[in-house]
N, C-alpha and C positions, 0 to 999 in steps of 0.2 A: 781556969778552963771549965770547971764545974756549972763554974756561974753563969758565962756565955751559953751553955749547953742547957741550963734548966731556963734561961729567957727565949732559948731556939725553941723549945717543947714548949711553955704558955704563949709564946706568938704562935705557932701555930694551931694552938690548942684554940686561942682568940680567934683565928681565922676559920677554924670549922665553924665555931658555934655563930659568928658574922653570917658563914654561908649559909649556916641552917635557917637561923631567923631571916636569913631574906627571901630563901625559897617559900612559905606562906604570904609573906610581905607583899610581896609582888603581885602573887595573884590578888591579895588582899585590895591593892589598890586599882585595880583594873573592875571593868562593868562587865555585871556579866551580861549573856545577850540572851535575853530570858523576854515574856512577856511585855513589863515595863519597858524595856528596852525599847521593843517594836514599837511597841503605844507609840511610847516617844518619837520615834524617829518620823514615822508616818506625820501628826501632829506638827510635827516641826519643817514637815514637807521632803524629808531627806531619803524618803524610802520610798520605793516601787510597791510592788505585791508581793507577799508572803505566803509562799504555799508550802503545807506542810504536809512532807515527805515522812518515808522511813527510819532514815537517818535523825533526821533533824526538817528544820522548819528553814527553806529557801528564800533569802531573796532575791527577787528575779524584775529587769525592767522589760515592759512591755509595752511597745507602741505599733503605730501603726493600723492601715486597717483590715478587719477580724477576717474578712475574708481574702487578703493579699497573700503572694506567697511567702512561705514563712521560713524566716532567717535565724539560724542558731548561731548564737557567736561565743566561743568558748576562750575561756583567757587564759593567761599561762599562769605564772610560780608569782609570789609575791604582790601583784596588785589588786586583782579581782578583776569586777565588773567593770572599773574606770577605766580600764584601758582601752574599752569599747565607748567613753561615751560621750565624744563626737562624731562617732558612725552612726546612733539613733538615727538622729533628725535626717541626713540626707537619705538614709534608706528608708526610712519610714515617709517621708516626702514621695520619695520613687513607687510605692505605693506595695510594699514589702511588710508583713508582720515583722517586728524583730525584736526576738527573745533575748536577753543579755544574762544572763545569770551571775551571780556570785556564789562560785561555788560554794557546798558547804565545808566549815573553815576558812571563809573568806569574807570580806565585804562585811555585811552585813545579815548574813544566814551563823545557823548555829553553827558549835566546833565540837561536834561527836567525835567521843573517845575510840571509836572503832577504828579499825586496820584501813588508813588510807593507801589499797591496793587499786588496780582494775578495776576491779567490780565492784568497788567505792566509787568511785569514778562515774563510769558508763552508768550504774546504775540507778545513780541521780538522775541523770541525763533521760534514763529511758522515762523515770518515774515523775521526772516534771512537764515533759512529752504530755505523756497521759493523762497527768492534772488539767493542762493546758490544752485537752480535747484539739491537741495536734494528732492527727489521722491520716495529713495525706504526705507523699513524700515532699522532703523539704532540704531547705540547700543548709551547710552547716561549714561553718568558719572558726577555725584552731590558731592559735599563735602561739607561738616559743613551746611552753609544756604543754596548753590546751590544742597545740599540734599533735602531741603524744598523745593527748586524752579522745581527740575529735579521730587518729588512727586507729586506734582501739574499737570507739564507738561504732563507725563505718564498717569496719572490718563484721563488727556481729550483726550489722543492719542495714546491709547494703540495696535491699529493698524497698530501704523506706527514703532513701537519699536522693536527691536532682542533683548536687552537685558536690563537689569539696575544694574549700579554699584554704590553703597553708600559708598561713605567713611563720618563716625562721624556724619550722616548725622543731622541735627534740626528738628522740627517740630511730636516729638514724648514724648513731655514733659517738664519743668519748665529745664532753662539752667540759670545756678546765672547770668550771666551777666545782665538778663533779668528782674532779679530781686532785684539786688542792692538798699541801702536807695538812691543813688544819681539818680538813670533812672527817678523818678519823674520832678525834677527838670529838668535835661536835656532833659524832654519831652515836657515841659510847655511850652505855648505859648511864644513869645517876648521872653524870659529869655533861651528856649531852645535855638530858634532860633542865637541869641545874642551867646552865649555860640561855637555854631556851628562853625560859620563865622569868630570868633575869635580867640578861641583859638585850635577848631578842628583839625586844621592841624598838629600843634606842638603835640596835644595828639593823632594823627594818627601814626606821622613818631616816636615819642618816644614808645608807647606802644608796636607796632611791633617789635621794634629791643632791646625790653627786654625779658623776659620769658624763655617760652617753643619755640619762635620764634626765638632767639638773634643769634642762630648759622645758619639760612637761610642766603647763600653768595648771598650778592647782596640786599638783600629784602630793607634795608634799604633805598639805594637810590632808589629803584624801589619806594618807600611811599614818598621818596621825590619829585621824579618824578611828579607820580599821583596828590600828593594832592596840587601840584603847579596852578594846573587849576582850573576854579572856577568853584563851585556848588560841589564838591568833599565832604565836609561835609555835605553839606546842602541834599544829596541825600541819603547819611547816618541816615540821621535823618527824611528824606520824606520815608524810607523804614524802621525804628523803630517805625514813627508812623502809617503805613496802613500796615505792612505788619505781621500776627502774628506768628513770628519763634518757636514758641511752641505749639501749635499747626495745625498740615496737617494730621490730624489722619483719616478726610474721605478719604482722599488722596491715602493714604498707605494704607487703608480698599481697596481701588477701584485695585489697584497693587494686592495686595493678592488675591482678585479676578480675574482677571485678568489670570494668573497663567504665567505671564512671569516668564524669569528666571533671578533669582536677585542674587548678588553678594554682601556681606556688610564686611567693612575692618574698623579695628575700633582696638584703642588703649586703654588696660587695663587701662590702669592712665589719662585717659583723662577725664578731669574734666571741659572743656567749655562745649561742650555736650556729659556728662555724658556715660562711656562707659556702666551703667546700665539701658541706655535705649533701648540698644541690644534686650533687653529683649521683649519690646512692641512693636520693630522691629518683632523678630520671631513668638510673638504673633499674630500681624494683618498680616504679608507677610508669610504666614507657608514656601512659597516653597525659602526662604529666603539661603544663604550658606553663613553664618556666620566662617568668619576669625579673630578670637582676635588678636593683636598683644601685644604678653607680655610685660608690662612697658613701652609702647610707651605714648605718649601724643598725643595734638590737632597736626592739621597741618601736617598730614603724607604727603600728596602729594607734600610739600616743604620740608623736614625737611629730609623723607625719599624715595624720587623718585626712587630710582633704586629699593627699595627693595619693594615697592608697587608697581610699574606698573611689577613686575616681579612675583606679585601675579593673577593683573587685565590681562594682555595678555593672558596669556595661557586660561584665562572664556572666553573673547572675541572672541578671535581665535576660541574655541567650538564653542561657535554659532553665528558664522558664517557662518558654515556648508562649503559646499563645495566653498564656494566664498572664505572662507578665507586665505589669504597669509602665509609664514611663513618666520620666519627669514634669 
């Protein structure tokens, strides 16, 4: 009995010091997104423009022309920028500036260690604005979390806005992911963290290229890509713990106020955020124009590009008023 009992204690003795060596490991192996990095990517053709913020230093893609109306398109949880980028060309065609960002902790901008809260958030948004000698109001587009993040932004800047468009948007009620028995655990201090740095990337690039996602060309290596640089999990988990994607209900109160004109694109079968949250959409934004799309799931703006920005164009194009282009 003794004996069994002194191999239970060196196995698990063996399994901390496993875990400890892999927590340096990990990041050990990972690029960080530093200078070289950028060099590179630019050079290799893989990068937009780089502007450097407060935070950290942005990547952000910019087309179209400079003097079109300008289109913010904000992405949600886990992809970045690609989830926007088969909307470029046909907006940018239509004759729209359009901004795509990767937020930072995403894509390809840095993963500053600060409190991914709100005003992590918005304040990127205002201060890559201002980099980008954007001045006049301008239409700005949220999906799945950058729903939650584009409610926020409007709600403090609704002066500077033409329009808002929500695709699936969060932040109007309980989304299972949110609520799973394992989010504790992966929230926990040291054990989340651990968990992050470790195995994060391989449940980034696997989870994405199963599901309702499996048939996005490309997406996969684009999560190979991303989560190749470090802080990529670890920024996933600084915006699960400060930031709360279930509720922005003052938010969305402030927007219905507000009385912009809002645009919501949202799929019957969508079950990350629930297309029955439509509901507390049209409840707090009345002047809301609600488009189900039948049987669709999460991820329209990757999944189904042509046929949602062939929804979103022509609300944009509206108010734009007379500035606006056309195809």
């Amino acid at each position: 009995m003794m004996t069994l009992v002194r191999w239970v204690v060196r196995l698990f003795v063996l399994l901390l010091v496993v875990a400890a060596v892999a927590y340096p490991v990990a990041d050990f192996l990972r690029v960080p997104m530093d200078d070289t990095a950028r060099a590179e990517l630019t050079k290799a053709g893989k990068a937009g423009k780089f502007v450097p913020l407060t935070a950290g230093v942005m990547h952000v893609r910019v087309e179209g022309p400079e003097d079109g109306p300008v289109v913010l398109l904000v992405h949600g949880a886990a992809i970045g920028g690609f989830s926007f980028q088969r909307w470029i060309k046909p907006l940018s065609d239509a004759g729209f500036r359009v901004i795509v960002p990767d937020l930072l902790s995403f894509g390809y901008s840095d993963r500053p260690t600060v409190t991914h809260d709100r005003t992590f958030f918005t304040g990127q948004l205002s201060e890559l604005l201002s980099k980008l000698n954007v001045t006049q109001p301008f239409h700005i587009v949220g999906t799945s979390m950058g729903g939650a993040i584009t409610s926020d932004f409007v709600a403090a800047n609704t002066a500077r806005i033409r329009s808002v468009t929500l695709i699936a948007p969060a932040g109007l009620g309980p989304v299972p992911a949110a609520n799973s028995q394992s989010v504790p655990v992966l929230l926990a201090p040291v054990v989340g963290d651990w968990l992050a740095r470790v195995l994060g990337r391989t449940a980034a690039v696997r989870g994405t290229a199963q599901g309702y996602l499996a048939e996005v060309e490309g997406l996969a290596d684009w999560m190979a890509e991303q989560t190749k640089y470090r802080g990529y999990s670890e920024g996933q988990l600084n915006t699960f713990r400060n930031y709360d994607l279930q509720n922005r209900l003052a938010s969305y109160d402030a927007i219905g106020r507000s009385g912009l004109p809002v645009l919501a694109v949202w799929g019957t079968a969508d079950t990350v955020v629930p297309f029955a949250h439509s509901a507390e959409l049209v409840k707090r934004v009345p002047q809301t124009k609600l488009v189900p799309i039948d049987g669709e799931e999460h991820g329209l703006p990757m999944r189904k590009p042509d046929e949602t920005v062939e929804i979103v164009l022509p609300f944009l194009q509206a108010q734009s008023g007379a500035g606006a282009a056309t195809p």
